[in-house]
C-alpha positions in Angstrom: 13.8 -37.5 4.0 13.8 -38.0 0.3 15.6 -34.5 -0.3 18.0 -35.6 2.2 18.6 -38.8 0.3 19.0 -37.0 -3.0 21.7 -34.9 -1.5 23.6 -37.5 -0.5 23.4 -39.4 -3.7 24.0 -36.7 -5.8 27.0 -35.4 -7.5 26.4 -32.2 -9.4 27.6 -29.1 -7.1 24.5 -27.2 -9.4 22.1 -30.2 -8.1 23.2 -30.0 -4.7 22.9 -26.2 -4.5 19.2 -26.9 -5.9 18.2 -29.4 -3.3 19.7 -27.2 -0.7 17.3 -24.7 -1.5 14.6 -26.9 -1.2 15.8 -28.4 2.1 15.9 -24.8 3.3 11.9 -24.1 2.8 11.2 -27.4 4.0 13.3 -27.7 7.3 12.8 -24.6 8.7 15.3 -25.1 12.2 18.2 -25.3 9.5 16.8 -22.8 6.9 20.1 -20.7 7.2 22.7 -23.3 7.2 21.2 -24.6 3.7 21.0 -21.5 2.0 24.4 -20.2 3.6 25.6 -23.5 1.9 23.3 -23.0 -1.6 25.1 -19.6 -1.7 28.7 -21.4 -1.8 28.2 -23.7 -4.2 26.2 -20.7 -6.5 29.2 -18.3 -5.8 32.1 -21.3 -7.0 29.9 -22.1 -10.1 29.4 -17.9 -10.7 25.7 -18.2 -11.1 25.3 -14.5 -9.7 21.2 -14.5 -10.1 21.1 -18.0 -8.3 23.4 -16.2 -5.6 21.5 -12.9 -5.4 18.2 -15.1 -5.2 19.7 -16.7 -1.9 21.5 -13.2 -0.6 17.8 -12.0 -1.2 16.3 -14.8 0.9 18.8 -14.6 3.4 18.1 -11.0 4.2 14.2 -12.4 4.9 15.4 -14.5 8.1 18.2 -12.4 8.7 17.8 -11.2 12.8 19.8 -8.0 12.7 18.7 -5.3 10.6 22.4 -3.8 9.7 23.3 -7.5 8.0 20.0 -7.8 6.3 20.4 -4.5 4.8 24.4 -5.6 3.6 22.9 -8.8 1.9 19.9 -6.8 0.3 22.9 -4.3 -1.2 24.7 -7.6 -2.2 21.9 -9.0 -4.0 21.0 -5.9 -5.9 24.8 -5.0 -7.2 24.7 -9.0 -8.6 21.4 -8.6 -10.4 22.3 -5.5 -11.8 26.1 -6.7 -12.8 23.8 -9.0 -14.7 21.4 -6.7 -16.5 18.4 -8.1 -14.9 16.5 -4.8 -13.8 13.3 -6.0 -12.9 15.1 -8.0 -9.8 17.1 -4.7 -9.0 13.8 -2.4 -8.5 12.3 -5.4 -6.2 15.5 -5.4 -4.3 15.7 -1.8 -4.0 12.2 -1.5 -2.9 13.0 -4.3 0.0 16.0 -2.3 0.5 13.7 0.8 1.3 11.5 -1.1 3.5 14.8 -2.4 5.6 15.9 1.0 5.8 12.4 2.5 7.2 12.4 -0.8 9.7 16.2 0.6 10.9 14.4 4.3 11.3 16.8 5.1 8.0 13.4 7.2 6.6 16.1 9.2 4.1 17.2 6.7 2.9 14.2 4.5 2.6 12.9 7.6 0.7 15.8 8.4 -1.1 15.2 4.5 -2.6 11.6 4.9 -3.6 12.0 8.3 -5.2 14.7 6.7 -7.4 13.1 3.9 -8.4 9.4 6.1 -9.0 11.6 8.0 -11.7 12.7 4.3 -13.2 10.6 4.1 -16.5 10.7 0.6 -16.8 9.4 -0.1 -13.4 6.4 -2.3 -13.0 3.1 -0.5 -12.3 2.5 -3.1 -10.1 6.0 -2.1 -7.8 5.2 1.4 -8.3 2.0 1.3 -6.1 4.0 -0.2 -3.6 7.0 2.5 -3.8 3.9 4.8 -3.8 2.4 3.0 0.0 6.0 3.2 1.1 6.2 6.7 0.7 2.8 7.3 2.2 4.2 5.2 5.1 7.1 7.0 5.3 5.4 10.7 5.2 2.9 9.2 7.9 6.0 8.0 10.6 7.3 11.7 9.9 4.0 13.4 10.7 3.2 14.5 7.2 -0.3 13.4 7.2 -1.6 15.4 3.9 1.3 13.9 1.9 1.0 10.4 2.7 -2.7 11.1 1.8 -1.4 11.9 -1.0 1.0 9.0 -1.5 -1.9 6.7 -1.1 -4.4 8.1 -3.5 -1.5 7.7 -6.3 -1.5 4.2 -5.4 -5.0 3.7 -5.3 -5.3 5.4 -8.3 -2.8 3.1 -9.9 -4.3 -0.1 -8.6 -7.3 0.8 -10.0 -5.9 1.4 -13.4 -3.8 -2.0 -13.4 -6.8 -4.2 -11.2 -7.9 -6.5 -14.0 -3.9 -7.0 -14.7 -3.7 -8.2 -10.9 -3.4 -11.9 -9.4 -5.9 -12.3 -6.9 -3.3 -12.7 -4.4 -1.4 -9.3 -5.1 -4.5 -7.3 -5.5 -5.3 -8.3 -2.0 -2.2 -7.7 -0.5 -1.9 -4.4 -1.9 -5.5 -3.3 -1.0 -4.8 -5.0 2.6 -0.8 -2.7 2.9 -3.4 0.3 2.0 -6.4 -0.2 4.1 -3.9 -0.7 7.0 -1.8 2.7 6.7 -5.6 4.4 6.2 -6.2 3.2 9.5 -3.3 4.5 11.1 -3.9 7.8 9.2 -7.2 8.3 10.5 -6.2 7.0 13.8 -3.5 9.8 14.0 -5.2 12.7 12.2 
């Protein structure tokens, strides 16, 4: 109710594009109808992170996989038309896992071997490109290589672990332990 009275009252477009985003966490049954709207207002003002951050979000709720895919591409050609690489890798790498979802496993590969030759990548979204991979070699029925895939990761985590919120350690370790089940389950 009270974001709802702020965006009535206010009368920045910037402001309204902020409290839009907030609406859209907040009340879920109109989540895409705020951010739709947030995007807009971010695209008049040309604030092309604020508008890749929604693109980005948008492809989360998105329902078919083609469109998600379009506004994941859209959202990494903004962040990197702005320098900000760090965004473009995590874009790419949601990119790759839209792609393996649509049964696109070149593609989803093609991604994650690109951004494993990146030298500014994070460590941290390297492991994952490194699960992804594992995942991918797994779907295709190349057991020994997503072995493979997944020791690099562990290997990495291990290196980084002390570097590591709580929270992504554990969803890393949880992403692993679950594709080691389905290796062993199909080996």
């Amino acid at each position: 109710d009270y974001l709802n009275e702020l965006l009535n009252s206010t009368i920045s477009e910037l402001e309204r594009a902020e409290i839009l985003e907030k609406l859209a966490f907040v009340n879920k049954e109109n989540t895409k109808s705020y951010l739709i709207e947030a995007l807009q207002i971010y695209r008049k003002l040309g604030m092309r992170y604020k508008e890749a951050t929604i693109l980005y979000e948008l492809s989360n709720i998105e329902e078919t996989i083609e469109k998600s895919i379009e506004l994941l591409k859209e959202a990494i050609s903004n962040v990197e038309s702005i320098g900000m690489k760090q965004f473009s890798f995590m874009y790419k790498n949601a990119l790759a896992y839209k792609f393996f979802l649509a049964k696109k496993f070149d593609e989803a590969k093609s991604i994650l071997t690109n951004l494993i030759e990146e030298k500014e990548i994070s460590n941290f979204l390297l492991a994952y490109c490194y699960v992804g991979l594992a995942t991918i070699d797994k779907y295709e029925g190349r057991y020994s290589g997503a072995v493979n895939w997944l020791k690099k990761a562990e290997q990495l985590l291990d290196q980084m672990r002390h570097a590591l919120s709580t929270e992504n350690r554990i969803n890393l370790v949880i992403r692993m332990q679950q594709l080691k089940e389905k290796l062993l389950g199909c080996c």
